[in-house]
Backbone bond lengths (Angstrom), bond angles and torsions (degrees), N, CA, C in turn:
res aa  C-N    CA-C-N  psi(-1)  N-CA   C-N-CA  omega(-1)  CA-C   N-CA-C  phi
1 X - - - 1.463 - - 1.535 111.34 -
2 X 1.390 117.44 -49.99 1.222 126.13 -170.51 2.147 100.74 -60.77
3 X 1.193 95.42 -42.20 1.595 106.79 -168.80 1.558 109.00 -58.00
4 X 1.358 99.66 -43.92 1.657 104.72 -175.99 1.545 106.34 -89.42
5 X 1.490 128.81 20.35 1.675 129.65 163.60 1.429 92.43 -109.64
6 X 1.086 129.82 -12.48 1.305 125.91 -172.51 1.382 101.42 -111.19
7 X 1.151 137.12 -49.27 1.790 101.76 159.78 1.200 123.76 -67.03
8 X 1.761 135.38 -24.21 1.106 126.07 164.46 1.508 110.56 -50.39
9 X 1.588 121.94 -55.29 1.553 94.13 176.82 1.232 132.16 -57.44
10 X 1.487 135.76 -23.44 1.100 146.31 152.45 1.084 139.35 -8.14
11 X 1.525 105.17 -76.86 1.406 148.58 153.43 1.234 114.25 -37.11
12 X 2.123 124.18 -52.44 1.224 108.62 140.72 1.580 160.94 -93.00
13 X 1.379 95.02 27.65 1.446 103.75 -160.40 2.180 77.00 -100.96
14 X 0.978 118.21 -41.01 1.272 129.45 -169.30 1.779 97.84 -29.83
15 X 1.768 118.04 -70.62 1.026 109.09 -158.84 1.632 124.66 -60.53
16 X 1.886 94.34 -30.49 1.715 106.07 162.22 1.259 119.75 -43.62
17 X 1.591 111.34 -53.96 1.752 104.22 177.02 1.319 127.58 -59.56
18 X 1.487 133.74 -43.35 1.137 142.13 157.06 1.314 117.06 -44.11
19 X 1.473 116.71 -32.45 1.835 117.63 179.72 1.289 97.70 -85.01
20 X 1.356 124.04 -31.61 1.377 117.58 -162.30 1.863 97.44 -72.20
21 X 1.432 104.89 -54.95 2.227 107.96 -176.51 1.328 107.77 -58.99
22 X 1.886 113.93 -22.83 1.520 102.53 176.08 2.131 106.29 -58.37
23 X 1.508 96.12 -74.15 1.385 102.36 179.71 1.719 111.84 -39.81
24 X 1.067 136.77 -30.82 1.396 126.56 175.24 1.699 103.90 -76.48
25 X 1.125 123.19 -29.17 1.447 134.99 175.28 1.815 95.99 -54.12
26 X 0.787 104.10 -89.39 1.759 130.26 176.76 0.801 92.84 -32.64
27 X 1.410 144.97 -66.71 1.440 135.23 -157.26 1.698 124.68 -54.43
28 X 0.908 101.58 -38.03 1.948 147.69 -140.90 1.381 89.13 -92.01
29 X 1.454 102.20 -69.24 1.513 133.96 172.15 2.172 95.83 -29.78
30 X 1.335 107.86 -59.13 0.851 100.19 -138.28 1.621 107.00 -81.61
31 X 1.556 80.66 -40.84 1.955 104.85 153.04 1.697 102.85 -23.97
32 X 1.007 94.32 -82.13 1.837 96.95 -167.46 1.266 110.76 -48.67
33 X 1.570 111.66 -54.12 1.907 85.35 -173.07 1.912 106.64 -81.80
34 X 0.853 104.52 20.63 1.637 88.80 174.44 1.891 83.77 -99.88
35 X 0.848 148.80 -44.65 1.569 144.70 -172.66 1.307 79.90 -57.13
36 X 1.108 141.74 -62.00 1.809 130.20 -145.32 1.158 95.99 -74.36
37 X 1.381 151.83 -75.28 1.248 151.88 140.95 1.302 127.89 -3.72
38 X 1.425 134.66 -4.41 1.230 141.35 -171.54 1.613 87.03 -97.61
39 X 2.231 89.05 132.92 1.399 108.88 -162.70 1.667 97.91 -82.29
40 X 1.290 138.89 146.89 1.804 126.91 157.34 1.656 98.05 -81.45
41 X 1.621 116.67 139.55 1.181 114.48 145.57 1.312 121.82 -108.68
42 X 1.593 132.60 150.13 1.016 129.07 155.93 1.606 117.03 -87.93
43 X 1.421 99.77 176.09 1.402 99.11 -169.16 1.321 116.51 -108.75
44 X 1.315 124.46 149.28 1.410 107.73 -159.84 1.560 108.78 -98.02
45 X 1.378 118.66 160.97 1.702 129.68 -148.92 1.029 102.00 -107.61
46 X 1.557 130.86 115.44 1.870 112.10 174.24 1.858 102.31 -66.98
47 X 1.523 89.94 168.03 1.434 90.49 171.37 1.667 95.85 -164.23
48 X 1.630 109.08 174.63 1.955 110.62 -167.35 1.288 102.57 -52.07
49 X 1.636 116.41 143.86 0.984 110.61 160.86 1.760 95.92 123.78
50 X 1.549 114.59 -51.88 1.618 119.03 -169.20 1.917 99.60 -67.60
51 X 1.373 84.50 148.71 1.787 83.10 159.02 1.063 119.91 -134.53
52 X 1.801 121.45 134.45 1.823 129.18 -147.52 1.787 90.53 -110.55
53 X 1.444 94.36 153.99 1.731 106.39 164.53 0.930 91.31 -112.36
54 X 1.908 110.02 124.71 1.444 100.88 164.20 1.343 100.05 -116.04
55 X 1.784 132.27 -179.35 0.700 134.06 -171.45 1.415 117.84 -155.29
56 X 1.591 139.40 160.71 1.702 119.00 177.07 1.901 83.84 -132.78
57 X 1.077 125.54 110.08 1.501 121.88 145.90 1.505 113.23 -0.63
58 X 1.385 142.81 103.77 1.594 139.97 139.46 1.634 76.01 97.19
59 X 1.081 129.25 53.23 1.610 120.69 154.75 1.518 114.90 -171.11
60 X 1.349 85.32 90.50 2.056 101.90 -151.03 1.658 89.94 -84.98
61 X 1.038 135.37 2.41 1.568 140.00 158.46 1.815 105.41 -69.20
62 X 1.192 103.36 -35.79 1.611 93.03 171.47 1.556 117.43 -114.16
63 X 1.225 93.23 65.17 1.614 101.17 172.79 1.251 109.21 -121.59
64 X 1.511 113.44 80.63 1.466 121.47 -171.45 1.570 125.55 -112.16
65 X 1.011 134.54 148.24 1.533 129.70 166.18 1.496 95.19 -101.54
66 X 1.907 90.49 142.03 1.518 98.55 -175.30 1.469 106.30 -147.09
67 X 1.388 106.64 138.81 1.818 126.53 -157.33 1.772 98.20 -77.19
68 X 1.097 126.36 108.64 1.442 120.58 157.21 1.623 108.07 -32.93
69 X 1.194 143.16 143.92 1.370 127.42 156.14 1.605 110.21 -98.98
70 X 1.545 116.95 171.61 1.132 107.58 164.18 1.315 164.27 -49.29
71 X 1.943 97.23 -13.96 1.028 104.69 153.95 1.423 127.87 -130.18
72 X 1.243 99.44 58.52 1.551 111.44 166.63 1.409 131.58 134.81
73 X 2.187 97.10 -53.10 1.233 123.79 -137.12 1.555 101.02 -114.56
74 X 0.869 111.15 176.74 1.784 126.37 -148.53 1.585 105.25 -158.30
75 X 1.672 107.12 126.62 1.368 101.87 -177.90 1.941 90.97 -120.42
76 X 1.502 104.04 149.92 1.750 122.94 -168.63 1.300 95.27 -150.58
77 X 1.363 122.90 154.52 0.998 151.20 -167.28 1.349 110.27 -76.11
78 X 1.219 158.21 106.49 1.168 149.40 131.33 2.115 96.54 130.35
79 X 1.204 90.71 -11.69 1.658 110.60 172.56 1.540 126.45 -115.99
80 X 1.574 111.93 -5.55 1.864 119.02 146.80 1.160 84.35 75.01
81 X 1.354 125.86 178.03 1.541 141.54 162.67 1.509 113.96 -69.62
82 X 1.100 103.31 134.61 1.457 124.41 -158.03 1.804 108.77 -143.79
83 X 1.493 124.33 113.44 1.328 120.71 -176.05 1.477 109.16 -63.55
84 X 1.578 116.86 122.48 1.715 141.08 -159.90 1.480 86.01 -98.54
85 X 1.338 124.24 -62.00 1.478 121.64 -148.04 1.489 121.58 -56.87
86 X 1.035 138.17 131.95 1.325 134.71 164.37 1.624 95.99 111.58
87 X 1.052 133.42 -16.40 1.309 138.39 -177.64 1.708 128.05 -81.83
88 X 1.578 108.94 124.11 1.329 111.21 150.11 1.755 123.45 -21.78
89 X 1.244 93.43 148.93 1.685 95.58 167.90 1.705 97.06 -89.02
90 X 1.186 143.45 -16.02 1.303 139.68 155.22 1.750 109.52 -68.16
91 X 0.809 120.85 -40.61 1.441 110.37 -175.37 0.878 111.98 -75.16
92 X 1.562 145.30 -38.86 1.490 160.87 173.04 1.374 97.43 -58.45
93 X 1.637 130.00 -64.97 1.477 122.07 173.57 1.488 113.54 -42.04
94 X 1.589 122.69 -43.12 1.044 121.00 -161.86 1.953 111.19 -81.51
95 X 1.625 97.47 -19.01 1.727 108.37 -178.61 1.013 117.47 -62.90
96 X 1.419 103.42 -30.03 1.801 129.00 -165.59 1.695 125.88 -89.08
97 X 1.554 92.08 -29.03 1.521 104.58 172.79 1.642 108.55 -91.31
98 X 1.331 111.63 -13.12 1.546 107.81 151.93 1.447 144.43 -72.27
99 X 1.804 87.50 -25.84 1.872 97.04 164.66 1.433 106.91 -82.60
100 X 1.380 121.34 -52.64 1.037 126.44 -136.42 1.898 101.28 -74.29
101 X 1.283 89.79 -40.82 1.728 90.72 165.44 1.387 165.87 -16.81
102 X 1.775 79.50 -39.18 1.995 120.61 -164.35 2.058 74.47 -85.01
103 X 1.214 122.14 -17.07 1.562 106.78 -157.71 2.225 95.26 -122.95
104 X 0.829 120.00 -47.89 1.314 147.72 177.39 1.655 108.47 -78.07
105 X 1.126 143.47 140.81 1.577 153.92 137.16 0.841 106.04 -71.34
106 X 1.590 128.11 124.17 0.956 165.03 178.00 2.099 108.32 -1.61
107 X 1.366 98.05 74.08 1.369 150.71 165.33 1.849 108.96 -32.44
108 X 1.571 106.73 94.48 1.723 97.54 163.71 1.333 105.56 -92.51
109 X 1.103 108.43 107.87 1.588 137.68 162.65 2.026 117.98 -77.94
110 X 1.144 89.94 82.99 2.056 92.01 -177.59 1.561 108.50 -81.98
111 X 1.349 137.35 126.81 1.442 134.74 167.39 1.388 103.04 -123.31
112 X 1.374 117.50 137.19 1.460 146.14 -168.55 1.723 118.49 -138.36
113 X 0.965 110.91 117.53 1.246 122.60 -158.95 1.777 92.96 -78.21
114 X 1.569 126.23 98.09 1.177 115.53 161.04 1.120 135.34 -93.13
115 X 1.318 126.10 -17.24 2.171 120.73 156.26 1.310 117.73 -124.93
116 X 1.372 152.37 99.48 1.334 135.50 163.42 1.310 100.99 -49.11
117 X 1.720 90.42 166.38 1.317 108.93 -172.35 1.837 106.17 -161.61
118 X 1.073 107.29 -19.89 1.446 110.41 170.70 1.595 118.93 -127.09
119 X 1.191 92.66 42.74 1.880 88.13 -175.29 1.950 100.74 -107.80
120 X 1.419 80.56 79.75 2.453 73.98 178.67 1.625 94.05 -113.48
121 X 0.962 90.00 138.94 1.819 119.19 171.12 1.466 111.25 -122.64
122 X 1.141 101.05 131.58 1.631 105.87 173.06 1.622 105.88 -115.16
123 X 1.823 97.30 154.63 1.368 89.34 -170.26 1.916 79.34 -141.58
124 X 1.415 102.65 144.61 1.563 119.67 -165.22 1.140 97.94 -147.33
125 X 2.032 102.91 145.04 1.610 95.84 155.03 1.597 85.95 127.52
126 X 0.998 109.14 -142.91 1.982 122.67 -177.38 1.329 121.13 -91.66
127 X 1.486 86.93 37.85 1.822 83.24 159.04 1.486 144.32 -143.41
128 X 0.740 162.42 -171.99 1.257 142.84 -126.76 1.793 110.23 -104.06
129 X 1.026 122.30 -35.73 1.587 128.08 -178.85 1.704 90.12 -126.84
130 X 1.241 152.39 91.41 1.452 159.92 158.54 1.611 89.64 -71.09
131 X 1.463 93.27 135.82 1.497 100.92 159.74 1.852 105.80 164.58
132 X 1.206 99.94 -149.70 1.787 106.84 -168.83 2.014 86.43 -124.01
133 X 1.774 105.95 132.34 0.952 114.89 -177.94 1.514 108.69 -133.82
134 X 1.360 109.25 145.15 1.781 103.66 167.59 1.533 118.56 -93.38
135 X 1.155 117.30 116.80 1.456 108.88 175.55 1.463 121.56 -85.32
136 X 0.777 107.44 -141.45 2.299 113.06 -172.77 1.708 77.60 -139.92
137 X 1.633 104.43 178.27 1.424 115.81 -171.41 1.609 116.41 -56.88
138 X 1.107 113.78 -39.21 1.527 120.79 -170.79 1.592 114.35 -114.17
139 X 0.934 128.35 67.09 1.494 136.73 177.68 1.554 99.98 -94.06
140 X 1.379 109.36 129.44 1.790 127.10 170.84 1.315 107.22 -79.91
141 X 1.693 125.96 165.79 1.714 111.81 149.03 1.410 107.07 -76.91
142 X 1.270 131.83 -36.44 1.672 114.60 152.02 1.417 97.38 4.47
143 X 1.468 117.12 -104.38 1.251 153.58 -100.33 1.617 95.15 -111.53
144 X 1.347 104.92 -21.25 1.623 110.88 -175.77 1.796 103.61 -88.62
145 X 1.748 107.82 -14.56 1.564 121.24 -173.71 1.551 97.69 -84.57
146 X 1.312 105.13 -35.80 1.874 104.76 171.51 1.452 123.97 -49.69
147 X 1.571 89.67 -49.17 1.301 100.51 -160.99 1.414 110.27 -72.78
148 X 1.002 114.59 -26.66 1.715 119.71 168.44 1.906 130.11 -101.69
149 X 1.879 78.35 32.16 1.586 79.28 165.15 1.539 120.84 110.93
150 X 1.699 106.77 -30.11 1.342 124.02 -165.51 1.563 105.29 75.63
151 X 1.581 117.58 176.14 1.418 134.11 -167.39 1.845 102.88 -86.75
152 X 1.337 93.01 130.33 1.647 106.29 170.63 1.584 111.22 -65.20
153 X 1.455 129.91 155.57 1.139 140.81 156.97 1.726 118.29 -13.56
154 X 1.498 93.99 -58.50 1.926 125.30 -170.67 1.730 94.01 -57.06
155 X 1.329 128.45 -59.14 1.462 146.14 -132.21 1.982 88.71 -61.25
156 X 1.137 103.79 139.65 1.563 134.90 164.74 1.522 102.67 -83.39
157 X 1.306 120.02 70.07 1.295 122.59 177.13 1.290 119.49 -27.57
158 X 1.630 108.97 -64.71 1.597 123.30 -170.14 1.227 114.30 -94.75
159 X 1.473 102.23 44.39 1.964 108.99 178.72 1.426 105.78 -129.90
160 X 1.482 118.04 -8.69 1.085 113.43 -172.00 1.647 143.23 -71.53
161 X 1.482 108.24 131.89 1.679 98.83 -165.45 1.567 105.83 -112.90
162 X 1.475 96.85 146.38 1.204 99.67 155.99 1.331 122.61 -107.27
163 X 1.576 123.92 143.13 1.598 141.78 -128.97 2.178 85.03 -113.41
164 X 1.262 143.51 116.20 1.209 121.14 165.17 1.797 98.91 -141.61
165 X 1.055 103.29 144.82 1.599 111.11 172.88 1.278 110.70 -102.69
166 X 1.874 111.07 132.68 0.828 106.40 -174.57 2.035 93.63 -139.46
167 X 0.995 89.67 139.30 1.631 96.52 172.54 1.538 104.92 51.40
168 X 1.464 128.17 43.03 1.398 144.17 167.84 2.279 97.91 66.35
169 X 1.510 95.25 25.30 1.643 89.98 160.07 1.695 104.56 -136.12
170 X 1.309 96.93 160.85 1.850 117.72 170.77 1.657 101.14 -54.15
171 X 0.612 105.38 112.61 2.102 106.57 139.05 1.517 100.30 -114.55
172 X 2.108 82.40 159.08 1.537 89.90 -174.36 1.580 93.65 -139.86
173 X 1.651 104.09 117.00 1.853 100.61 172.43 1.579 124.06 -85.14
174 X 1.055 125.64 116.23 1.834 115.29 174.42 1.380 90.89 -54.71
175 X 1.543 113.29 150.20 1.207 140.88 144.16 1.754 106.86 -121.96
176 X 1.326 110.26 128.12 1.267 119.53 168.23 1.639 126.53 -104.64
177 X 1.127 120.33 86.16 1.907 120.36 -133.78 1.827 90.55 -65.14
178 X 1.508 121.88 -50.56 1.443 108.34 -177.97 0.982 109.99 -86.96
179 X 1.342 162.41 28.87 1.288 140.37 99.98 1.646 133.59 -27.89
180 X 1.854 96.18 -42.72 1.420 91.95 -176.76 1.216 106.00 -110.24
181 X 1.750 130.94 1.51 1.478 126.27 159.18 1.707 113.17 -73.91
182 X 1.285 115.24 -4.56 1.369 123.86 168.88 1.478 122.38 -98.91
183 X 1.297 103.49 -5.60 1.667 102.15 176.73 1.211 119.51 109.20
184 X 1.824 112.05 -9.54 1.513 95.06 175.90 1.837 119.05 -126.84
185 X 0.588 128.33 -166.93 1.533 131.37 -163.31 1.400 101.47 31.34
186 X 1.696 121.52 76.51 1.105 120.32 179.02 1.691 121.88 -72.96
187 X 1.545 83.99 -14.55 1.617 95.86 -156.28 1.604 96.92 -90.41
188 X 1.319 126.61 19.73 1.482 115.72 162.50 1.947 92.67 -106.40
189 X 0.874 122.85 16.42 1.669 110.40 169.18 1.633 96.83 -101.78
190 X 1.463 117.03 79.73 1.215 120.88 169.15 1.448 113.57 -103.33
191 X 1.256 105.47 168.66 1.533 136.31 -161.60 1.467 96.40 -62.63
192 X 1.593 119.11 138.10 1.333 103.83 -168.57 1.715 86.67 -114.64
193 X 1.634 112.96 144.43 1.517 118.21 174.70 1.601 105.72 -97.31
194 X 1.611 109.77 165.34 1.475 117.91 178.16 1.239 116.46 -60.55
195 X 1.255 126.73 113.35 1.488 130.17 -177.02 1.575 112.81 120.38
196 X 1.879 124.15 10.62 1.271 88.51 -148.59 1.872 75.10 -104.73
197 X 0.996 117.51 177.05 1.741 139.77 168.15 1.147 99.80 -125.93
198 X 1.961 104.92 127.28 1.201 148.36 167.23 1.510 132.11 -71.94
199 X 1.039 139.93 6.11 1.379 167.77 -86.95 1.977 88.34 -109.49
200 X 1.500 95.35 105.78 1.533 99.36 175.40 1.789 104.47 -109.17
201 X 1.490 111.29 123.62 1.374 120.94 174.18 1.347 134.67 -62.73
């Protein structure tokens, strides 16, 4: 008696275990390709032309909007002129809580990017509207391929580079458009900066 309750439980505990390693299968499964698929963003760079809200926590005297100038630099209150251009909105928070400090205890300093003004990307080559465009802070090549029309018939989808100068040299990024219009190598649909060329083959 005892023998035949004990393979009957068996018998049903069996299909639970198998459902149970499926769902850890699947799960796991799913874990991984969402990591593989996870997009990188970069962060976008003020430059002349943008205008920032900055702000210090409990010091409504420095709640200012302030003009990038043309060449670079940015004047704040209690932090003097200080070179803006080329900079994170984290690095600029972080430039600022270093001046502002020597005068302030330990100072929340918030900066918010309220107008671009120098963010143009050009996009050339095989596609449908080519030309020089202004984006807002966070524009993708996704989104930079929209904006100019999407890819012509001709276009070498999975050849495509993006053109960016860095430290007075060329870099060149592959973009592979059906790879990442299918879901994978998300992490080449990065953040495009002011100046970069899109160059579809």
């Amino acid at each position: 008696m005892n023998k035949n309750i004990k393979i009957r439980f068996q018998f049903l505990l069996s299909p639970f275990i198998l459902g149970l390693f499926a769902c850890l299968f699947l799960t796991s499964t799913g874990i991984a390709a969402a990591a593989k698929t996870k997009k990188t963003v970069t962060a976008y760079t003020v430059g002349p032309g943008d205008i920032l809200s900055i702000s210090v926590w409990k010091e409504e005297g420095l709640d200012k909007e302030v003009l990038i100038r043309p060449d670079g630099g940015m004047s704040f209150p209690l932090a003097g002129d200080i070179p803006a251009g080329g900079k994170s909105v984290a690095q600029l928070q972080k430039l600022l809580v270093s001046k502002i400090k020597r005068y302030i205890p330990d100072p929340v300093v918030t900066v918010a990017v309220r107008q671009i003004q120098n963010n143009k990307i050009f996009v050339v080559g095989k596609v449908n509207r080519p030309g020089e465009y202004l984006g807002a802070a966070y524009i993708d090549v996704m989104q930079a391929l929209a904006m100019a029309g999407g890819l012509n018939a001709y276009a070498s989808s999975n050849n495509i580079k993006i053109l960016r100068r860095v430290n007075g040299s060329i870099k060149s990024i592959l973009f592979e458009y059906d790879e990442v219009a299918s879901g994978y190598k998300l992490h080449q649909d990065i953040i495009l900066e002011s100046g970069d060329v899109v160059v579809v083959p």
